[in-house]
Backbone as numpy.savetxt, mean C-alpha at the origin, in Angstrom:
# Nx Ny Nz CAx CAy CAz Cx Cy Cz
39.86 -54.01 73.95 39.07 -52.85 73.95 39.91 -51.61 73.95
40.92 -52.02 74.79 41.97 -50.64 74.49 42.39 -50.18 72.93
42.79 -51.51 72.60 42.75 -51.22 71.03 41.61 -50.54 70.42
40.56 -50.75 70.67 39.53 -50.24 69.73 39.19 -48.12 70.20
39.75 -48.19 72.02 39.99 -47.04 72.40 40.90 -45.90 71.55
42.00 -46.42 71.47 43.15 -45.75 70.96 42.41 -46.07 69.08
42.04 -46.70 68.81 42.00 -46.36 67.10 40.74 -45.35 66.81
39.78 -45.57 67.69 38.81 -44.51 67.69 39.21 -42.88 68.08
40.21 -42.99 69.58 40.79 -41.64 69.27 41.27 -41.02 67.92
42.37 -42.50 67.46 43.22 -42.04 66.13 42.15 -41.72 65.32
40.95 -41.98 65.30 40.19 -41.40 64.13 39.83 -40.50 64.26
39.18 -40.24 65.66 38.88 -38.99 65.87 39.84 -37.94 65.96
40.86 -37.69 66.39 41.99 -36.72 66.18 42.03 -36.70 64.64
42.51 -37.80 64.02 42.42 -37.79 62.50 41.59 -36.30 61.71
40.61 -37.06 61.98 39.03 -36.81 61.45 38.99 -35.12 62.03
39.10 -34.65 63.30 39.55 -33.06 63.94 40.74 -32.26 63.16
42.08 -33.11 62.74 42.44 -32.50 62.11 42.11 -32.08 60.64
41.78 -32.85 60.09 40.77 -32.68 58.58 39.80 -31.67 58.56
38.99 -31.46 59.55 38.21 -30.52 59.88 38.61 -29.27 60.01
39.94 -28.89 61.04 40.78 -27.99 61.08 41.30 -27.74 59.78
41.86 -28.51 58.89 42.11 -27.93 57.22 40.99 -27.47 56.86
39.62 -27.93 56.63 38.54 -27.68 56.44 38.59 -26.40 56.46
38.74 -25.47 57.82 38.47 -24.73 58.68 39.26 -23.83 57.89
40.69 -24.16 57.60 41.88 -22.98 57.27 41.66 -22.47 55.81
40.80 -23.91 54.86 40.57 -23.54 53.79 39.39 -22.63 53.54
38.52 -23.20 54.26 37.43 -21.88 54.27 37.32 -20.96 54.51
38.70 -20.65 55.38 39.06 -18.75 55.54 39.71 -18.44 54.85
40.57 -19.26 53.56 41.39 -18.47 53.14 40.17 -18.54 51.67
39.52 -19.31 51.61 38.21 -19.07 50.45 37.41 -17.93 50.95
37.39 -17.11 52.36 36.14 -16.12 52.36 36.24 -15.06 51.37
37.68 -14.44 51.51 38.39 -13.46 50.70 37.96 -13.56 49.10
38.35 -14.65 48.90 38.27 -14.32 47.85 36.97 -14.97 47.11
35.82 -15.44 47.53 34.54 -15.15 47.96 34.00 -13.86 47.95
34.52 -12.74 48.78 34.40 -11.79 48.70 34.89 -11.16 48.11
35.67 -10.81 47.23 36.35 -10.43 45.86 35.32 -10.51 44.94
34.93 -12.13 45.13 34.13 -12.33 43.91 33.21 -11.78 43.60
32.52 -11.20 44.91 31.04 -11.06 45.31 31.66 -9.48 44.72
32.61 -8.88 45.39 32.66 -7.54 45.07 33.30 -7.31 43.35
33.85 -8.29 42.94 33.76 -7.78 41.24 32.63 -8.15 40.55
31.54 -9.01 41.12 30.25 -9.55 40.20 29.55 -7.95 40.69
29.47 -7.68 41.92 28.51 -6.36 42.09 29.17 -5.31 41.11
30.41 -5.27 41.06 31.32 -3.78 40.01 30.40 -4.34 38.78
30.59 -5.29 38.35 29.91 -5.90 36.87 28.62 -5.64 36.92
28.32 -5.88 37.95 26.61 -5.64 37.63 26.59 -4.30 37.68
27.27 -3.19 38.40 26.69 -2.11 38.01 27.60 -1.11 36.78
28.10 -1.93 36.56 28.88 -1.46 34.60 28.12 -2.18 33.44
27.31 -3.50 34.24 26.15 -4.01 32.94 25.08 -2.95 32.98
24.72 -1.96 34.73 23.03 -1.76 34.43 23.78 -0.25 33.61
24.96 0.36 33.65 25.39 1.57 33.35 24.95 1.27 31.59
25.73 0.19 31.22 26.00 0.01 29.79 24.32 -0.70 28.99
23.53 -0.98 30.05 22.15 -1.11 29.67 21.54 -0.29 29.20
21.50 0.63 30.91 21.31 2.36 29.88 21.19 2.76 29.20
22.86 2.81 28.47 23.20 3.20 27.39 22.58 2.46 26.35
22.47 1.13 26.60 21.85 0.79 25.10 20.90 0.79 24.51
19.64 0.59 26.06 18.41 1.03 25.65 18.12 2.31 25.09
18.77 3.54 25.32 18.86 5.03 24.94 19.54 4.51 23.50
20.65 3.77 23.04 20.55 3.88 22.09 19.66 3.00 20.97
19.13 1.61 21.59 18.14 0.76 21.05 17.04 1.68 20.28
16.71 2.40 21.63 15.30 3.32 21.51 15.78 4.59 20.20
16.51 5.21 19.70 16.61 6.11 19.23 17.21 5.17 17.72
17.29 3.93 17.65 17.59 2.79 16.67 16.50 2.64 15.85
15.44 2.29 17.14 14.12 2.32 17.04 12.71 3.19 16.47
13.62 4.11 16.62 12.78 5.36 16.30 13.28 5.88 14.45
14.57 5.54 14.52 14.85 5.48 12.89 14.12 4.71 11.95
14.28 3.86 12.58 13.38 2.35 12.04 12.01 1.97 11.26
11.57 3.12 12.91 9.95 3.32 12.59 10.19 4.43 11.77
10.73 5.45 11.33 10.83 6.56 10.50 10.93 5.96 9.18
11.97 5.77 8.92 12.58 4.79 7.40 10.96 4.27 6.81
10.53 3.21 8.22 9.84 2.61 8.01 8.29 3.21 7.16
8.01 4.55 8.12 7.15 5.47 7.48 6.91 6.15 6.42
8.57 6.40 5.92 8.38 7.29 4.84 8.15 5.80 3.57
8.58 4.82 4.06 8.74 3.57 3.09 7.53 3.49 2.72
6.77 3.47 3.46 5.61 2.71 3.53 4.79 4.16 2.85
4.82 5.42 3.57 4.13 6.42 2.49 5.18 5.95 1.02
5.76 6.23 0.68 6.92 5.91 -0.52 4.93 5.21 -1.87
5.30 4.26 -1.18 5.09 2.73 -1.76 2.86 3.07 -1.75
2.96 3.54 -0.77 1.69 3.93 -1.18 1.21 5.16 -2.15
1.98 5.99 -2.39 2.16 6.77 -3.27 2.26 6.31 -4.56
3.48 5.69 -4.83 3.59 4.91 -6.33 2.27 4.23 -6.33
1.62 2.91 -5.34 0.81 2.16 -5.95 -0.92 3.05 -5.99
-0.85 3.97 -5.14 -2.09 5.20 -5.87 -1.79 5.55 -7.22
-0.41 5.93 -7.20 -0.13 6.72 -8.69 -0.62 5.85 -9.61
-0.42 3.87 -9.90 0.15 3.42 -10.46 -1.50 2.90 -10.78
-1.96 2.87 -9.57 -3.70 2.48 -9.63 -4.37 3.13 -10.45
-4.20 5.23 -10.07 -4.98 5.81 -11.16 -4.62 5.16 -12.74
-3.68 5.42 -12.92 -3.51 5.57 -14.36 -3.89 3.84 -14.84
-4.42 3.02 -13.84 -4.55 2.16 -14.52 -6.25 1.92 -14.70
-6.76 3.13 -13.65 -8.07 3.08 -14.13 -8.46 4.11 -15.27
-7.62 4.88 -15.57 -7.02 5.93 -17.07 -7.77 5.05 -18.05
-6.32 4.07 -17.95 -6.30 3.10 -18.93 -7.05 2.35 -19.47
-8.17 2.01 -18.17 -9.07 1.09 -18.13 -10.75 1.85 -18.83
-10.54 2.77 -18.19 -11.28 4.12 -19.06 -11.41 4.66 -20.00
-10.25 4.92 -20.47 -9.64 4.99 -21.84 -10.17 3.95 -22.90
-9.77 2.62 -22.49 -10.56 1.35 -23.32 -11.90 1.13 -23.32
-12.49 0.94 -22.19 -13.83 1.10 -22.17 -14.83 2.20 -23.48
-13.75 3.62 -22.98 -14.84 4.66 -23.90 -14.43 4.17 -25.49
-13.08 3.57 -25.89 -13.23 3.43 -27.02 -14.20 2.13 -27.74
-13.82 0.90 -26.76 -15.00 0.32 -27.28 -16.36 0.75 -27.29
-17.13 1.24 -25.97 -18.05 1.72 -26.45 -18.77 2.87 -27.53
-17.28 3.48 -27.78 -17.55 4.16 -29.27 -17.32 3.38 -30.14
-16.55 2.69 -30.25 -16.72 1.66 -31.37 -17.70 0.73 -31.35
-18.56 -0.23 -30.42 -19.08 -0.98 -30.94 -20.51 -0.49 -30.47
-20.94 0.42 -29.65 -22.36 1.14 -29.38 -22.51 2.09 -30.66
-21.90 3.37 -30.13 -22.09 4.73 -30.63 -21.67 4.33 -32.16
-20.89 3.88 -32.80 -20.12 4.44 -34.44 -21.28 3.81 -35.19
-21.91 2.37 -34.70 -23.00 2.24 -35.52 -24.32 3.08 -35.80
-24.88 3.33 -34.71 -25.72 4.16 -34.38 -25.57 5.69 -35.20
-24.11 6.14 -35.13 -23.95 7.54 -35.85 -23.88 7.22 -37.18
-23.81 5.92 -38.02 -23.45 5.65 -39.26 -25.02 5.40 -39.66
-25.78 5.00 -38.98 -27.28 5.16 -39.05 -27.71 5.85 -39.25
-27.58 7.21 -38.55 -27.74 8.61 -38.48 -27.73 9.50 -39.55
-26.32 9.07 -39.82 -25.46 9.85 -40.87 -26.01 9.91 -42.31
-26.64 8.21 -42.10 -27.23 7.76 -43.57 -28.48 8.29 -43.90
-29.08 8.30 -42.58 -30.21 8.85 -42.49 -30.49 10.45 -42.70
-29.81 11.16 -42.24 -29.29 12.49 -42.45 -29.25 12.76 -44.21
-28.20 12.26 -44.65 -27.95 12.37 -46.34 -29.16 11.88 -46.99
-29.97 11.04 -46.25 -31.23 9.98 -47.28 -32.21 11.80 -46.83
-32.51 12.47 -46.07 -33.25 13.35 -45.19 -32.41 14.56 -46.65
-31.26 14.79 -46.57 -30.55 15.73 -47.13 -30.74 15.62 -48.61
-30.83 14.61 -49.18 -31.49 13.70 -50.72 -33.11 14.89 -51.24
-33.67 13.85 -49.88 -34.79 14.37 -50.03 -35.80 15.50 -49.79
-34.74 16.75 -49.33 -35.15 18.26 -49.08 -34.80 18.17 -50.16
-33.62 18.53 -50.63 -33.30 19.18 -52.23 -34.27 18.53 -53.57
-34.95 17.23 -53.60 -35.71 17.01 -54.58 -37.03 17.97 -53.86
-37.49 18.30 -52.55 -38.98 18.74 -51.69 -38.62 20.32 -52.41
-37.70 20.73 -52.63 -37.54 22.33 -52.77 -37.65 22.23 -54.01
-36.96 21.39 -54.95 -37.41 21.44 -56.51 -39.36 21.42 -56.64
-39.23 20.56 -56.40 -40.93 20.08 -56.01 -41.70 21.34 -55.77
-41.13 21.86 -54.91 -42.15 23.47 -54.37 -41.42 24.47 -55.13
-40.54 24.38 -55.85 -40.37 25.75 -57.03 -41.61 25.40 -58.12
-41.43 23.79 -58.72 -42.37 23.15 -59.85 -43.61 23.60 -59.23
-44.38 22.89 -57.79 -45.23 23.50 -58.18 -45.76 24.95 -58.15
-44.98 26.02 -57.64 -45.07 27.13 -57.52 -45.11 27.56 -59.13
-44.90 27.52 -60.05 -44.35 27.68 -61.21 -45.98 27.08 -61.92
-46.31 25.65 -61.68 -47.24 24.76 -62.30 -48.26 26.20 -62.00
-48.64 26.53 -60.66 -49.78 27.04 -60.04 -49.86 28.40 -60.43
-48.51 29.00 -60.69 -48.68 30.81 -61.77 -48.91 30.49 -62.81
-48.59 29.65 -63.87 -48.95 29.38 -65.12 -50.46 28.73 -65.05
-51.37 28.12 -64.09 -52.30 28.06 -63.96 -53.21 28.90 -63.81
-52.87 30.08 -63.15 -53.38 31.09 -62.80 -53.33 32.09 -63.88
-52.10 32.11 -64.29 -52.02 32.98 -65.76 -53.16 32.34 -66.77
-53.18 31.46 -66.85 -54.27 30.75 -68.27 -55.67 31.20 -67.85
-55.48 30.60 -66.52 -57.23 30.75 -65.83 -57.56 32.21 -65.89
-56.37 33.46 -66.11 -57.17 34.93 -65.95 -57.07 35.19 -67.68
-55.97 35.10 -68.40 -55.95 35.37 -69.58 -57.45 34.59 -70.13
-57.94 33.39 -69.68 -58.97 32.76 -70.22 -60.31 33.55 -69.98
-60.19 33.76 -69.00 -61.30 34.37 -68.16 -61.16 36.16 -69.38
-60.31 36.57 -69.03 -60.16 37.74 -69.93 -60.49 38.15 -71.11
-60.26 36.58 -72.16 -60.65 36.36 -73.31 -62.08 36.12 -73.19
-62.96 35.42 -72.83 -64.07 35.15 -72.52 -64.91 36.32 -72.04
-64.68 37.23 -71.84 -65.29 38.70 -71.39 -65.28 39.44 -72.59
């Protein structure tokens, strides 16, 4: 039992001194523990400094962006108004010619014919009313010279 006395001390002294390294290493780790702690806090406040800065410059990135973006976008709506009218021009443009061509040109060639057949037939209506103007004095002349003679 003595034996088992003395090897249990030896462990335990053992085992105390291990602990004691334990002990020496963990003080000479506080330091620089605390180093650490004090260059992560310097970092953190040179990240929130340089955050700052970037959001101020993100934001004014941002604001180009949306600008560019604005005039782009008026740009592009401009051309495709421009590009729209003239294509309802165009579309206008065709329309009135077919419908002059295949409504209206017949219709005026109808007209037209009709007009000259109308234009035909005044100039024979005016011969007509000189003739009988002419028939009806020489009628009248006979009928008084007759009448005259007869007296």
């Amino acid at each position: 039992m003595n034996d088992l006395t003395t090897a249990r001390e030896a462990l335990v002294a053992e085992a105390l001194g291990e602990i004691a390294q334990v002990a020496e290493r963990l003080e000479t780790v506080v330091p620089a523990v605390d180093a650490s702690r004090e260059a992560l806090m310097q970092a953190s406040a040179t990240l929130s400094d340089q955050l700052t800065s970037l959001e101020a410059r993100m934001t004014a990135i941002a604001e180009n962006a949306k600008g560019v973006a604005i005039r782009h976008i008026a740009q592009r709506t401009d051309e495709l108004a421009r590009s729209a009218g003239e294509a309802q021009v165009r579309a206008m443009q065709s329309a009135a010619t077919t419908l002059f061509r295949e409504e209206l040109q017949p219709v005026l060639q109808r007209l037209a014919g009709s007009l000259q057949e109308q234009r035909r037939l005044a100039r024979f209506e005016s011969w007509l009313t000189h003739v009988a103007a002419a028939l009806l004095a020489s009628a009248l002349s006979w009928a008084i010279a007759a009448w005259m003679w007869a007296r």
